[in-house]
C-alpha positions in Angstrom: 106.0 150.0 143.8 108.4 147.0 143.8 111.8 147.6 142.4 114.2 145.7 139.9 117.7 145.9 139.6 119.7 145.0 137.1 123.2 143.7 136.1 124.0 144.6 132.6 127.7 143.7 131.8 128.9 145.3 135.0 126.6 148.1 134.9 123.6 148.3 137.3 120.3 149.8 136.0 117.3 150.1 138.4 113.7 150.4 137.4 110.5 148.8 138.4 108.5 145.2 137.6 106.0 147.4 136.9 107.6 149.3 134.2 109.0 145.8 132.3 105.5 144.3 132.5 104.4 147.0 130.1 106.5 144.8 127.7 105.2 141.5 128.2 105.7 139.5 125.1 110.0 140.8 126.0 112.7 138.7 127.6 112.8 141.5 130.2 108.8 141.9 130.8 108.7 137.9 131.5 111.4 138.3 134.5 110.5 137.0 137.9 112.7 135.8 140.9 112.6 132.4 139.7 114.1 133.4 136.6 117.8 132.1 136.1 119.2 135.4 135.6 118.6 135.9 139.1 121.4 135.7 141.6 119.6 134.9 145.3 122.5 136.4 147.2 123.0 140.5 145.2 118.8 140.3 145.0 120.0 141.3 140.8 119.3 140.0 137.4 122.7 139.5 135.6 122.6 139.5 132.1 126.8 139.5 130.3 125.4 142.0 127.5 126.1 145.7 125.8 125.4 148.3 129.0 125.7 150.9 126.5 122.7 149.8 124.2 120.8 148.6 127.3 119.9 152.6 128.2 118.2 152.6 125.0 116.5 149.4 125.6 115.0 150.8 128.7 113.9 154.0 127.7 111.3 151.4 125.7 109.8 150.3 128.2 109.2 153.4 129.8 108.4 155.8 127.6 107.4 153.4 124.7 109.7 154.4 122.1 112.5 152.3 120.9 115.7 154.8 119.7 119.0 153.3 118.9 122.2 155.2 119.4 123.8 156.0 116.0 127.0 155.2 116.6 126.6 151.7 116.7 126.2 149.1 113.8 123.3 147.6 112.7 124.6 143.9 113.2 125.1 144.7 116.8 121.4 146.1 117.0 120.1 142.9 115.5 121.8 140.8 117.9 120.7 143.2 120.5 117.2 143.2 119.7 117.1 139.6 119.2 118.7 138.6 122.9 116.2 140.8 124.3 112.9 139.6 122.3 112.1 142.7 120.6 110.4 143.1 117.7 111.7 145.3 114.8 108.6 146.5 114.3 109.1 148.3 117.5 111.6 150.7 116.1 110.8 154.1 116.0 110.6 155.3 112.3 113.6 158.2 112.7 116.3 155.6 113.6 115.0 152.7 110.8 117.8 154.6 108.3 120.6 153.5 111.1 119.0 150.1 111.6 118.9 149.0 108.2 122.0 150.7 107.1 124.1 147.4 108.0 121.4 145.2 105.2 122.2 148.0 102.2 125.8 147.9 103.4 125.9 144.0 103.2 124.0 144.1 100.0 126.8 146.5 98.6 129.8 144.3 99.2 127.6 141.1 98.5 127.3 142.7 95.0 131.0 143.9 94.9 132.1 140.0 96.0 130.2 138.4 93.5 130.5 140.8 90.6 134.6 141.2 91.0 135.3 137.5 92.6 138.1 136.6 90.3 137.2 134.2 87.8 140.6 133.4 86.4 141.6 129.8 85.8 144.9 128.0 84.9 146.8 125.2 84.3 147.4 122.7 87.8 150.6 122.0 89.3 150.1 118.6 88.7 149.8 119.5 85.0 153.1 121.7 84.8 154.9 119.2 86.7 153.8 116.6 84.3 155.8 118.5 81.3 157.7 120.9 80.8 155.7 122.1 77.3 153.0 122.8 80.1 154.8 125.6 81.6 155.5 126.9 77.7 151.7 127.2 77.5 151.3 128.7 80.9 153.8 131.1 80.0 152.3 132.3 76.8 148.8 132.0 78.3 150.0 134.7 81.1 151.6 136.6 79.0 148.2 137.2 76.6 145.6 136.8 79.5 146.9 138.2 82.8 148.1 141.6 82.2 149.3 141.8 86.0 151.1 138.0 85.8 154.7 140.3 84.8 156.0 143.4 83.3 156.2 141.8 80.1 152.6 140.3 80.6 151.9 144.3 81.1 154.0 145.5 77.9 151.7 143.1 75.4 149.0 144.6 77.1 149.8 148.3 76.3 151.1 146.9 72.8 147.8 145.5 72.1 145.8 148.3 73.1 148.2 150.4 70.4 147.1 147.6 68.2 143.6 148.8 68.6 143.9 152.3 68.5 145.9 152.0 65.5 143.4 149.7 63.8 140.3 152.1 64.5 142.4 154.8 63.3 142.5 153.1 59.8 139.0 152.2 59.7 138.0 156.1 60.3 140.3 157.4 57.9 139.4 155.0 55.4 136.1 156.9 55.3 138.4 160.6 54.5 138.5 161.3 50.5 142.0 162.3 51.6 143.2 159.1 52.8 141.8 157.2 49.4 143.5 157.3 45.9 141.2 155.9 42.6 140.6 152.2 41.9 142.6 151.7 38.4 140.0 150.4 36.2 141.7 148.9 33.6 141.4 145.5 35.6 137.8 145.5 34.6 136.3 144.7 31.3 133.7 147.0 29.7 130.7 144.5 30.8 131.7 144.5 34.4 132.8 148.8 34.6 129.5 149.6 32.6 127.7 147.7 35.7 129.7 149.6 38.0 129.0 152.7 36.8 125.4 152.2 35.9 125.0 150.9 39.8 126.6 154.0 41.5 124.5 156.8 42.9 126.4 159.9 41.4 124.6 162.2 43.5 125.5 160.3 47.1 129.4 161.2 47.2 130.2 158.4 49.7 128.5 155.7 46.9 130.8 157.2 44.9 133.8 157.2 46.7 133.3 153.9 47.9 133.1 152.8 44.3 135.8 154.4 42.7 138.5 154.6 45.5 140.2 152.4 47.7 142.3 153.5 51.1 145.8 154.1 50.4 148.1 151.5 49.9 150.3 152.1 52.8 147.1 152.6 55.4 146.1 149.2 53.9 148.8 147.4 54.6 149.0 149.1 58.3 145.3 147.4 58.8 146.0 144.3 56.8 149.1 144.3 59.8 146.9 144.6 62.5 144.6 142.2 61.6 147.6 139.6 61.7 148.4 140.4 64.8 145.1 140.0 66.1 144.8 136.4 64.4 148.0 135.2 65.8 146.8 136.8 69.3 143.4 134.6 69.0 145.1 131.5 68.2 147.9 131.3 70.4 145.2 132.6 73.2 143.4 129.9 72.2 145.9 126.9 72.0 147.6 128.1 75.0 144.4 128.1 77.2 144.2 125.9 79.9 140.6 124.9 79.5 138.9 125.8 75.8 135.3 125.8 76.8 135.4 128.1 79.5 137.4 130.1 77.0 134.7 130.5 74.6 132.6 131.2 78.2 133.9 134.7 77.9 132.0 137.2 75.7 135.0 139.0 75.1 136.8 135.7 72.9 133.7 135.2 71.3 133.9 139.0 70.0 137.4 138.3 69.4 136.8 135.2 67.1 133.8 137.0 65.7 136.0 140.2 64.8 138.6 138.5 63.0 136.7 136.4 60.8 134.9 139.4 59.7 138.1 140.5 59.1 139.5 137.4 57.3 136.5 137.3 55.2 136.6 140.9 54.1 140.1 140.4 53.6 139.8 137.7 50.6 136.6 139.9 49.4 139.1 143.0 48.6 141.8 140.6 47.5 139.0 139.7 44.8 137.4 143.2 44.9 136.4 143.2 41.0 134.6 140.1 41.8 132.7 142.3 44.4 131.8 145.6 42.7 130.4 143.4 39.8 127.3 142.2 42.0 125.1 144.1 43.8 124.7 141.7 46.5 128.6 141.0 46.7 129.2 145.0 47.5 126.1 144.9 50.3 127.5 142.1 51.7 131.1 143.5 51.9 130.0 147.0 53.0 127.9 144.8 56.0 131.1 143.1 56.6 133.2 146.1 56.8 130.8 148.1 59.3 131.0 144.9 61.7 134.6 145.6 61.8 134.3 148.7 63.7 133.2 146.4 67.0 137.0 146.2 67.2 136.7 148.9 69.5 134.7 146.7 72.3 139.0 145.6 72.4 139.1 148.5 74.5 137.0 146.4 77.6 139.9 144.5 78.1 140.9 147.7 80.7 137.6 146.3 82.7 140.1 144.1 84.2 142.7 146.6 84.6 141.0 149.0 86.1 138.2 148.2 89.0 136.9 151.7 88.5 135.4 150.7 85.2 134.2 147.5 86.5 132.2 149.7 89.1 130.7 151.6 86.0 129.2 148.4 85.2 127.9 147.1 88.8 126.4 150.5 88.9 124.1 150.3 85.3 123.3 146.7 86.8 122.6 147.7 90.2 120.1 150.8 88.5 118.7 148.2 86.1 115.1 148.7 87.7 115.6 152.9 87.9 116.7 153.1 84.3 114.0 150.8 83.2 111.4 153.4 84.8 113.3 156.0 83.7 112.5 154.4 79.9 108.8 153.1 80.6 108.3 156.8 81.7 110.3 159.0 79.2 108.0 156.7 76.2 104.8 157.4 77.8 105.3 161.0 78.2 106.8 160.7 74.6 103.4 159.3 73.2 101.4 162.0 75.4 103.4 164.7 74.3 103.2 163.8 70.6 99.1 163.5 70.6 98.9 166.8 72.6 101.3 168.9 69.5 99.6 166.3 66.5 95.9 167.7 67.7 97.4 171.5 68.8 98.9 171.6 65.2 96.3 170.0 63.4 94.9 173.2 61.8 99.5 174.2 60.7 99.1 172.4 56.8 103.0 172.5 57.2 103.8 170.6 60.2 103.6 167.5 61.6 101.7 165.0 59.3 101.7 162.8 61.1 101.7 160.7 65.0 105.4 159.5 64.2 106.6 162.6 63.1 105.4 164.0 66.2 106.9 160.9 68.3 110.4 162.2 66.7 109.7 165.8 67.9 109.1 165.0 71.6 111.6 162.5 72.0 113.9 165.3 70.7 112.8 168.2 72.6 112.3 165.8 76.2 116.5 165.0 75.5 117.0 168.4 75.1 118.9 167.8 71.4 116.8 170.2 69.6 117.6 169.7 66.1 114.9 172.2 64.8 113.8 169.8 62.0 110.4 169.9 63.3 108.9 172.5 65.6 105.6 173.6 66.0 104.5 176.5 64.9 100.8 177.8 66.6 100.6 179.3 70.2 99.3 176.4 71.6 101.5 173.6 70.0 104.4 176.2 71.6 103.2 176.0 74.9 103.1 172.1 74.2 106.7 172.4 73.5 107.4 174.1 76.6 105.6 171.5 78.7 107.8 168.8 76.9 111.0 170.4 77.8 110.2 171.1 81.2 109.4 167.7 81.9 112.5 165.9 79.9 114.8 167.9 82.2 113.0 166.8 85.4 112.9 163.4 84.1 116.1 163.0 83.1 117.8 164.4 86.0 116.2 162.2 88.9 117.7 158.8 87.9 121.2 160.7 87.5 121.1 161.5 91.1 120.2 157.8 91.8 123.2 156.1 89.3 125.5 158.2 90.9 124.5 157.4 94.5 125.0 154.2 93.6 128.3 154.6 91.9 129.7 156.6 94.7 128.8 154.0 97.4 129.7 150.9 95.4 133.4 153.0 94.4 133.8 153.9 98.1 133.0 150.3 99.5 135.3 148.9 96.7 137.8 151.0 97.6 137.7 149.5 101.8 137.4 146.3 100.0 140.7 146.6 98.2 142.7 147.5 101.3 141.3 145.2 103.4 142.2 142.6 100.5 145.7 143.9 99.9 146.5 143.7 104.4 145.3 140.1 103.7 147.5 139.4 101.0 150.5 141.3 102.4 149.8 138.7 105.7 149.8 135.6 103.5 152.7 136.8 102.3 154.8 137.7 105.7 153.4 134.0 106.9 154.8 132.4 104.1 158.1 134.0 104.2 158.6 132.1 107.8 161.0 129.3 106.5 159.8 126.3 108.3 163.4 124.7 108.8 163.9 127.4 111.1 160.6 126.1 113.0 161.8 122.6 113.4 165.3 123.3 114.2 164.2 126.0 117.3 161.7 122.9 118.4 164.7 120.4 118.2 166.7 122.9 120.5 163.7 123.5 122.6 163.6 119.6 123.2 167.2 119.1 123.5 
C-alpha cells in the first residue's frame, strides 16, 4: 500500500493514495506526483493551510464522516471546505448547527446594520459657511432633533417628554366627573338648549357629562399650553430642517403635523362650542376629533432613538413577522373549530350561545385565557369543549414567546458587541484626529535637516 505524506502548514500528516482516492471528486483524492504541490526533493505535498482543521479533513476520507471542531468559526470552515473541494453536503448532520451558525450570526448583524444605520441628515459645511443664519438653523434643528447633539439638545428632550406626559394627563382626567364643572347655559337660547337636552341620553352618564360639563378651567388652559408648545415645536422643527421632504419621510413628523391639527381644529370647535352641541353631526365630529388626540402618546417613540433597547423591541416583532403570523393563521382556525364544536355541543342549552359569533367571542376568550364569564357553556359536553379550548390557547400561545424572545436575546446581545466595537472605533478616530499635523511636518523638516 503506497504512502502519502503530507505538509499542512508545517505539520506533516501521513496516510495512503489509497485512502484519498476514496474521495475522488476532492482536491486531495485528485493528487498525484505530478501535482504542483509536490516538492521532488522532501517526496511531500505542501499545502500553506489550517493543520488544525486538516485532522478533521482526514478523518473524511477514512472513515467517511466529515466532523468539524467546534471551536472554530464557520467562515473559516467555508474557506476550508472550499480550498479542499468539499462539498457541504458532506457534513455530517450533528455539526450542521456549528457550520451554519456563522450565516444566522451574519444575518443578525446584517439586520442590526441596516435597521439601526443612522439615518440622520444635516445641513453641509459648504452651506454653514455660506451664512451665518445657516448655523442659527443648525443650531435650533439640533437642539429639537438630536437629543445627543448637547446637554441642552438633552434638556428639550426630557422637557418635551414632560410635555407629553402632562398633555395625556389632561386628556385622562378630562374624562373624571371630578375634574369637570357644568357648562353655564345661559349662553344658549331656548331653541338651541331644548335641542341639547332633547339629544342627550339621560340614562348613558358619560353622554351626559359630556353634554353638560366641560374640564376645569385651569386643566384647560394647562392643555390649551401644551398644545402651543407642540405647534411652535412642529414649526420651528420644520423651518429649521435641513431638507423638508425627507422631513415629512419620517412617520413620526407626519403624526406630529397630524396631532396638532387635530388639536388646532378641536381647539376653534370648543372656542365655538355652542355652535357644536347645537348639531348632531358637529358634536360626532368633535368627539371623533377629540379621541384622535390621544395618539399624542405615540410622542413617547421619540425614546426609540434614545434608547437602542427599544429599537431592538422592534427588530425583534419584524424579525418574528412570519412566527406571529402563524401564530394568528393558527389561534383563528382553532377559534372557528372550537366555536362549531361548543355551537353544536350546546345546541340542545335554549340559553346559550345563539349563535356561530357568539361562540367565536367565547373561544377567542377562553384560548387568551381572559375569561370574562359572559358566556360559558353550560352541558357536560360543551364543558369538556371548554377545557379542550383552554388547553390548547396555553400551548399555543406559549411557543412563539419562546421564539420572540430567542430572538430578542440574540439580536440585544449582538447589539450590544456591536456597540463596543463601534464606540473603540470611534474612540480611534478620535485619538487619530487629535495628532496635530504641524507637529508631523515640523518632525519631517527636522528629519530632513
Amino acid at each position: 500500500m503506497e504512502r502519502v505524506i503530507l505538509n499542512v502548514g508545517g505539520t506533516v500528516f501521513e496516510t495512503t493514495y489509497a485512502t484519498l482516492h476514496s474521495k475522488p471528486e476532492t482536491r486531495l483524492g485528485k493528487l498525484s506526483e505530478s501535482s504542483e504541490e509536490y516538492c521532488q526533493d522532501t517526496k511531500q505535498f505542501f499545502f500553506d493551510r489550517n493543520p488544525d482543521f486538516f485532522n478533521s479533513l482526514l478523518d473524511f476520507y477514512r472513515t467517511g464522516e466529515l466532523h468539524l471542531p467546534s471551536c472554530y468559526c464557520g467562515a473559516s470552515f467555508r474557506h476550508e471546505l472550499s480550498f479542499w473541494e468539499i462539498h457541504e453536503e458532506d457534513l455530517s448532520e450533528c455539526c450542521l448547527q456549528v457550520y451554519y451558525k456563522y450565516d444566522n450570526d451574519r444575518d443578525t448583524l446584517n439586520t442590526l446594520e441596516t435597521s439601526l444605520a443612522t439615518q440622520d441628515y444635516d445641513y453641509t459645511d459648504d452651506q454653514r459657511a455660506a451664512s451665518s443664519f445657516v448655523c442659527f438653523k443648525r443650531a435650533i434643528w439640533l437642539l429639537l432633533d438630536q437629543p445627543k447633539s448637547s446637554f441642552l439638545a438633552k434638556m428639550f428632550n426630557v422637557l418635551y417628554f414632560f410635555v407629553v406626559i402632562v398633555s395625556i394627563l389632561i386628556f385622562v382626567f378630562g374624562s373624571v366627573p371630578t375634574f369637570r364643572v357644568d357648562i353655564d347655559l345661559s349662553v344658549f337660547d331656548n331653541e338651541t338648549l331644548w335641542y341639547i337636552m332633547s339629544e342627550i341620553d339621560w340614562n348613558n352618564p358619560k353622554d351626559v357629562m359630556t353634554s353638560l360639563t366641560v374640564i376645569y378651567p385651569a386643566l384647560l388652559y394647562i392643555e390649551r399650553a401644551c398644545m402651543f408648545f407642540f405647534t411652535i415645536e412642529l414649526v420651528l422643527h420644520f423651518l429649521s430642517s435641513p431638507n423638508k421632504n425627507r422631513f415629512f419621510g419620517s412617520w413620526m413628523n407626519v403624526l406630529d403635523t397630524v396631532i396638532v391639527v387635530v388639536m388646532l381644529t378641536v381647539f376653534g370647535l370648543e372656542m365655538n362650542l355652542k355652535a357644536v352641541l347645537a348639531s348632531t353631526a358637529g358634536v360626532i365630529i368633535y368627539l371623533i376629533l377629540k379621541s384622535f388626540i390621544i395618539c399624542r402618546l405615540f410622542r413617547l417613540f421619540r425614546l426609540v432613538r434614545q434608547f437602542s433597547a427599544l429599537r431592538i423591541l422592534f427588530i425583534t416583532l419584524r424579525s418574528s413577522l412570519k412566527e406571529l403570523v402563524l401564530l394568528v393563521a393558527v389561534f383563528f382556525m382553532l377559534v372557528t373549530v372550537f366555536a362549531g364544536f361548543v355551537y353544536y355541543a350546546e345546541f340542545a342549552e335554549a340559553t346559550t350561545f345563539q349563535d356561530m359569533l357568539v361562540a367565536i367571542w367565547w373561544a377567542i376568550i377562553t384560548m387568551t385565557t381572559v375569561g370574562y364569564g359572559d358566556h360559558y357553556p353550560k352541558t357536560i359536553l360543551g364543558r369538556a369543549v371548554g377545557v379542550c379550548c383552554a388547553m390548547c390557547g396555553i400551548l399555543l400561545l406559549s411557543m412563539p414567546i419562546a421564539v420572540v424572545a430567542s430572538n430578542f436575546s440574540d439580536l440585544h446581545s449582538r447589539n450590544k458587541d456591536r456597540e463596543r466595537i463601534l464606540l473603540k472605533k470611534q474612540k480611534r478616530a478620535l485619538s487619530k484626529a487629535s495628532v496635530s499635523p504641524v507637529t508631523k511636518k515640523d518632525d519631517s523638516e527636522t528629519v530632513l535637516e
